[in-house]
KOLMAR-874763 format. One record per residue: residue in three letters; z, y, x of N, C-alpha, C in turn. Coordinates in steps of 0.05 Angstrom, whole numbers, plus 5000, padded with zeros to 4 digits. Each point is the difference from the previous one (the first is absolute). Example, Ala and Ser with C-alpha at 12.3 -4.5 7.8 and 13.67 -1.06 7.14 Angstrom:
! residues 2
ALA515648865264500050244982500050245018 SER498650214993500150245016501450224985 
END
This chain:
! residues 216
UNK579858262753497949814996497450095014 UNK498849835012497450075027497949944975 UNK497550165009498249994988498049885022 UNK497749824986498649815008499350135037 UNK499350165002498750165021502350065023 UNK502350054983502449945019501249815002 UNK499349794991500449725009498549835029 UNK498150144994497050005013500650085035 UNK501950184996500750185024502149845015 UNK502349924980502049945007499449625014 UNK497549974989499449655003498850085037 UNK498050154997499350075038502050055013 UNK501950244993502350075023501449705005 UNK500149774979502149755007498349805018 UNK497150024996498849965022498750075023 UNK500550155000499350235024503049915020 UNK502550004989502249965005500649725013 UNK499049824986499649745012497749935024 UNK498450165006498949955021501650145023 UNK500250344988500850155035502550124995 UNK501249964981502550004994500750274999 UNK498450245018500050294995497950054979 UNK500050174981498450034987499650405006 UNK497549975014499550365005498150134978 UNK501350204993499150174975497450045003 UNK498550055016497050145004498749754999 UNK500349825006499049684996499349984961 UNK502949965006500849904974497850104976 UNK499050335005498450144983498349915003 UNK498849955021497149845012498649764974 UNK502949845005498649714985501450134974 UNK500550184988500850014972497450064981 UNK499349774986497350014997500150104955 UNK500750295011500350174973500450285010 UNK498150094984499850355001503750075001 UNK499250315006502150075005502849855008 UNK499349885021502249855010502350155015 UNK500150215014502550125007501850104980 UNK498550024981500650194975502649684988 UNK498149794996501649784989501949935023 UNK499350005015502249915026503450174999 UNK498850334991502650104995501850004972 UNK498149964983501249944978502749755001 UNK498949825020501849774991502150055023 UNK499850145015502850195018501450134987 UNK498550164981501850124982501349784972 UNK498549834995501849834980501849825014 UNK500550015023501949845024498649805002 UNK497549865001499349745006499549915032 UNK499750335019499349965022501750275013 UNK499649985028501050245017498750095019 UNK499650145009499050005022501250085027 UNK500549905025501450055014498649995026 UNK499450235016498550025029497749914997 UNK498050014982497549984996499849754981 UNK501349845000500649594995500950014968 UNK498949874988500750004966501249744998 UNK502550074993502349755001500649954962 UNK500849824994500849944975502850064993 UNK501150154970502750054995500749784989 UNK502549904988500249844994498549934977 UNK500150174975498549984977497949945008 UNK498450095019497649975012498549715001 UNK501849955021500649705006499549704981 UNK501750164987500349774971498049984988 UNK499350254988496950034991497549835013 UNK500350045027497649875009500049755004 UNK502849885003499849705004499049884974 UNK501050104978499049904969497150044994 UNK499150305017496649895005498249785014 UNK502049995022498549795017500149724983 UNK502549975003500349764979497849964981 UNK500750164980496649894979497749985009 UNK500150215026496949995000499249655013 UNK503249945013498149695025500149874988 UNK502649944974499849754982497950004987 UNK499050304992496749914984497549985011 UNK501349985032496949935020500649654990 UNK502849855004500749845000497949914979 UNK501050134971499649874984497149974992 UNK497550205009498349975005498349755017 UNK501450055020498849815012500949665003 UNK502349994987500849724997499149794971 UNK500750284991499349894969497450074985 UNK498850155008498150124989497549995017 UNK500349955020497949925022497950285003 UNK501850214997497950265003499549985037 UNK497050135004498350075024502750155014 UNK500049985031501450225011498850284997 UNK497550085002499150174992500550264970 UNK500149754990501550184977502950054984 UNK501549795025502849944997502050215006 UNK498250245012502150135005500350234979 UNK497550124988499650194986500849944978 UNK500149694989501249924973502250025001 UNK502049935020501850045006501450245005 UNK499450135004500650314999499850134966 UNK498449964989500049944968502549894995 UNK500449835002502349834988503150075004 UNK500950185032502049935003500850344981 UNK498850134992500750244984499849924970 UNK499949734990500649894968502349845003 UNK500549895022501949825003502450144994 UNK501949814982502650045000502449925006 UNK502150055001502749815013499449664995 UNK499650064964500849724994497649895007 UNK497950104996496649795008500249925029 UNK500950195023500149965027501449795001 UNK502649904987501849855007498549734986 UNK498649964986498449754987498049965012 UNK497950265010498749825023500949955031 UNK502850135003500449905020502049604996 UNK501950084981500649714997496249784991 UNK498850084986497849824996498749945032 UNK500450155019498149945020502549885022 UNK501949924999502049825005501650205023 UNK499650345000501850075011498750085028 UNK496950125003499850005027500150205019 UNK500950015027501250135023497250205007 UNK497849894992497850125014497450014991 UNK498450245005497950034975497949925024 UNK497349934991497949815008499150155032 UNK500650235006499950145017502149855031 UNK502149974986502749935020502550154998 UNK499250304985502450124996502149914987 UNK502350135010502649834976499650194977 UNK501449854986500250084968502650114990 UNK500950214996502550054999501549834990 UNK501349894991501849754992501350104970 UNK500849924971500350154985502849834987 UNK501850154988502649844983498849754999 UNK497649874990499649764983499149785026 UNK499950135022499449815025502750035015 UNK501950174989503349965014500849684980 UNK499750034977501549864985498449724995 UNK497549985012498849765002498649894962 UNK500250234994498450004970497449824998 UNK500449694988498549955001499749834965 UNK500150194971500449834986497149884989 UNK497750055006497249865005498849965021 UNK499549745002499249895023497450175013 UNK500850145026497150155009497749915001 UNK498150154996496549905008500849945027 UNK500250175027500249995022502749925019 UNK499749795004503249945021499549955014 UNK502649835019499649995028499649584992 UNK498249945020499349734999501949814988 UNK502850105010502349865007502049964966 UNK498150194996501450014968498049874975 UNK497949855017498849784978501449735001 UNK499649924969500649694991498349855014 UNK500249725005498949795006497750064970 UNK497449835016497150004984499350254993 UNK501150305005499550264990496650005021 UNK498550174984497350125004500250215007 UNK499850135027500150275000496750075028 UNK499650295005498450095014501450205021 UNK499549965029501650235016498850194990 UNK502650194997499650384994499950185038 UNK502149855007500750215024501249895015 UNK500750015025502549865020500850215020 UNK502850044990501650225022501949855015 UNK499150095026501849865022499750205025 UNK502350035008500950115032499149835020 UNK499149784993498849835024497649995004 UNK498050155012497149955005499249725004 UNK501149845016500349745009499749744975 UNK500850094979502149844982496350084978 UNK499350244998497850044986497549935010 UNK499650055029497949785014498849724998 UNK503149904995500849654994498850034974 UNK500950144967499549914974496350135003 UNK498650125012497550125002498749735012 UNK501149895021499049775009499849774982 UNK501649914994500349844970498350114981 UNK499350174996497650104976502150094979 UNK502750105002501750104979499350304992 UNK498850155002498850194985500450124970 UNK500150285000500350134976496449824980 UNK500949894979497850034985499549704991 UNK501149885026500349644996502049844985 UNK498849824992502049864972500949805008 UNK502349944994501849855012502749814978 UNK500349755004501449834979502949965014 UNK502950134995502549925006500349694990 UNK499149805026500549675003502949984992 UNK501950105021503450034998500850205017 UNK502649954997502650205007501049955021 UNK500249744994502749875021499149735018 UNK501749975020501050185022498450275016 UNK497449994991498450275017498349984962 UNK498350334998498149994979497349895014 UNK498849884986497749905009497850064984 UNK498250044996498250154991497149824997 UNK499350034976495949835005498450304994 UNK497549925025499350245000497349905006 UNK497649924970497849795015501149784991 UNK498449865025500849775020502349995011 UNK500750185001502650025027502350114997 UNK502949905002502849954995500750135019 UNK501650235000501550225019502949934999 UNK501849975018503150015004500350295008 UNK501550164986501250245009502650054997 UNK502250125016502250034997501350214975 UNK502349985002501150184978498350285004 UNK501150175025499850245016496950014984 UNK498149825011497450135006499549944967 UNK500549874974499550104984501250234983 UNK501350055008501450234990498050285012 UNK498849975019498050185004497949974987 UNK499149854985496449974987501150104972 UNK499050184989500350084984497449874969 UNK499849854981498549884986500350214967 UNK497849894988499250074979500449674983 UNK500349964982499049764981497350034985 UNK500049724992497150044997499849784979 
END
């Protein structure tokens, strides 16, 4: 069992890892922003959470596991912060860091089914994916989903829009589709169409399935 400070450690090496994919030991100490950090760095070598191999601190498996279950809480409760709770980015991250060392199996899995399951915390990072987003757990309807999964006349506000298409996000920016804007599901079918204002949007399946909404 990791203690808060080695969670702490193990949450930088997974992102340190995601940027340069080597993670070098003398670095690593650099941004380890806690006294005696070599000291903690070897400790969790010796509890197998890490190795070190030709200077580069690689993850064991135990390791591994550990850290993805950190990352995880920590983005769902940027998520949950910032979707639901409308906290400042400013302070979204430090609360968050608070949070993901109370969080537990079963709480993680309720705010992640409550927030409809999402891929990516407000940053862009993915979110590790957890049993309850294999099995599509959804037995209360989320605060946060994907557009595509509102009723006709539903009230909701954009939270976020993830898409691989720069192009495709240009277009809903142009339209004034924006995180923060409120928006009425007109219908479904044959395209969703949307009142937004004054003004009635046609969007395809694809592109709502990227807007990610809140209700309201």
């Amino acid at each position: 069992m990791t203690e808060p400070s080695q969670e702490e450690i193990l949450e930088l090496i997974w992102t340190m890892e995601e940027e340069t994919k080597r993670v070098e030991k003398g670095l690593l100490i650099k941004k380890i922003p806690l006294p005696a950090a070599e000291e903690k760095l070897n400790t969790l070598v010796n509890e197998d959470y890490i190795k070190i191999v030709d200077n580069s601190v690689e993850f064991t498996k135990k390791g591994r596991a550990d850290a993805r279950l950190v990352i995880r809480r920590h983005r769902l409760a940027e998520r949950l912060l910032n979707d639901v709770l409308d906290v400042k980015e400013d302070a979204m991250d430090s609360s968050a860091c608070k949070f993901e060392h109370i969080l537990d199996e079963e709480v993680t899995t309720s705010i992640c089914t409550l927030l409809g399951h999402p891929i990516s915390c407000p940053h862009g990072k993915t979110i590790p994916p957890g049993e309850c987003c294999e099995k599509a757990n959804k037995e209360i309807r989320p605060v946060v989903m994907p557009l595509s999964d509102l009723r006709s006349g539903d009230k909701a506000k954009v939270s976020y829009i993830v898409t691989k298409y720069h192009g495709r996000l240009d277009r809903l920016s142009s339209m004034g589709l924006l995180p923060g804007v409120q928006i009425r599901l007109h219908q479904r079918q044959p395209t969703y169409v949307i009142q937004m204002g004054e003004t009635q949007i046609a969007l395809d399946s694809a592109i709502a399935r990227d807007i990610y909404v809140r209700l309201v």
